[in-house]
C-alpha positions in Angstrom: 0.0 -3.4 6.2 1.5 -1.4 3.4 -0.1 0.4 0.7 -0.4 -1.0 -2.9 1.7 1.0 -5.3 1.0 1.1 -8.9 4.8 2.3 -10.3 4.9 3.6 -14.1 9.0 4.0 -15.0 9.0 6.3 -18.2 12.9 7.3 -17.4 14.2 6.6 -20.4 11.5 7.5 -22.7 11.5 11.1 -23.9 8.1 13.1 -23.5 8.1 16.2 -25.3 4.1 16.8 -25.4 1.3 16.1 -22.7 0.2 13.9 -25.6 3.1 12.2 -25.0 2.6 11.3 -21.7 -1.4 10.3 -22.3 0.4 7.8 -24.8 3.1 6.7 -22.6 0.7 6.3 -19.6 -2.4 4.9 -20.6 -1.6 1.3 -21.2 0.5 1.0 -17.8 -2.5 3.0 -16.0 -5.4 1.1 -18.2 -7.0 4.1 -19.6 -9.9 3.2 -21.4 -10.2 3.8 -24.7 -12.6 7.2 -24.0 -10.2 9.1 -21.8 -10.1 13.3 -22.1 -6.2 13.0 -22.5 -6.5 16.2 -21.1 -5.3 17.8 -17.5 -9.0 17.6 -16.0 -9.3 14.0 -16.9 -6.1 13.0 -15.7 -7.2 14.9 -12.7 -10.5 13.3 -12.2 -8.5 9.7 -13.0 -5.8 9.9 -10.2 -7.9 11.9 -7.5 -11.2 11.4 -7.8 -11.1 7.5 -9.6 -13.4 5.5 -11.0 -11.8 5.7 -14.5 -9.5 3.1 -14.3 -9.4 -0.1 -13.0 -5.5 -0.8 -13.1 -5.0 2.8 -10.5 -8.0 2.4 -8.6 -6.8 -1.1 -7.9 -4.3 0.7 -5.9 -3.5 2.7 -3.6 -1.0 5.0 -4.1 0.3 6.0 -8.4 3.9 7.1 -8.7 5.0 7.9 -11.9 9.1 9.0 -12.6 10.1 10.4 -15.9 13.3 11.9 -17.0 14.2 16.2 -17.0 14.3 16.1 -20.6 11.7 17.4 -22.9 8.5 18.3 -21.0 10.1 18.2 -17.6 13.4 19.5 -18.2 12.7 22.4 -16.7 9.5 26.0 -16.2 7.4 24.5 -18.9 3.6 25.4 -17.7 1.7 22.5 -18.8 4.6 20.6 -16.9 4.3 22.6 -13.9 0.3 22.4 -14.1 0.3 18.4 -15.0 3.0 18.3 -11.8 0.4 20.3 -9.2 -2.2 17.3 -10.0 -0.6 14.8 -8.6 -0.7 15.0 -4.8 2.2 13.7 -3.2 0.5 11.2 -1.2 -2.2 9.0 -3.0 -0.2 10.4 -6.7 3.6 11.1 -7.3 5.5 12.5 -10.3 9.5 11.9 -9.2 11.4 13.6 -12.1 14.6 12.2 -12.0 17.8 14.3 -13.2 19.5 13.1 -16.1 23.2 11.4 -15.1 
């Protein structure tokens, strides 16, 4: 049996701001309407779950983005929005720009 993987493509879509990303993720991930949009509630969503339906319907989240704007390189909120995700049951691929 393999896991159930909820993928959210943003390549393509430039994120310059963690508000940014809240916007670009919370309709693909079903945040409700109440959401922090901040990095402890994205931390409690992905980890600890029972926020949203659409990721807690699966197992694993794997988000890719771009290096551009927020990711495109030692940004901190990048690097501390990056350490959330867990690299089993959450993944951030940032994907080089070709």
């Amino acid at each position: 049996m393999t896991d159930s993987e909820l993928i959210v493509d943003l390549r393509g879509r430039l994120i310059e701001t963690l508000n940014d990303f809240w916007d670009a993720v919370s309709e693909p991930c079903g945040l409700p309407e109440w959401f922090g949009r901040n990095l402890d509630a994205w931390s409690d969503t992905i980890e600890t779950r029972g926020i949203s339906e659409v990721i807690d319907s699966h197992d694993i989240l794997t988000v890719h983005v771009d290096r551009q704007g927020l990711f495109d390189g030692n940004r901190q909120e990048a690097n501390v929005l990056a350490d959330i995700f867990d690299g089993g049951q959450s993944r951030l691929v940032v994907h080089a720009l070709v």
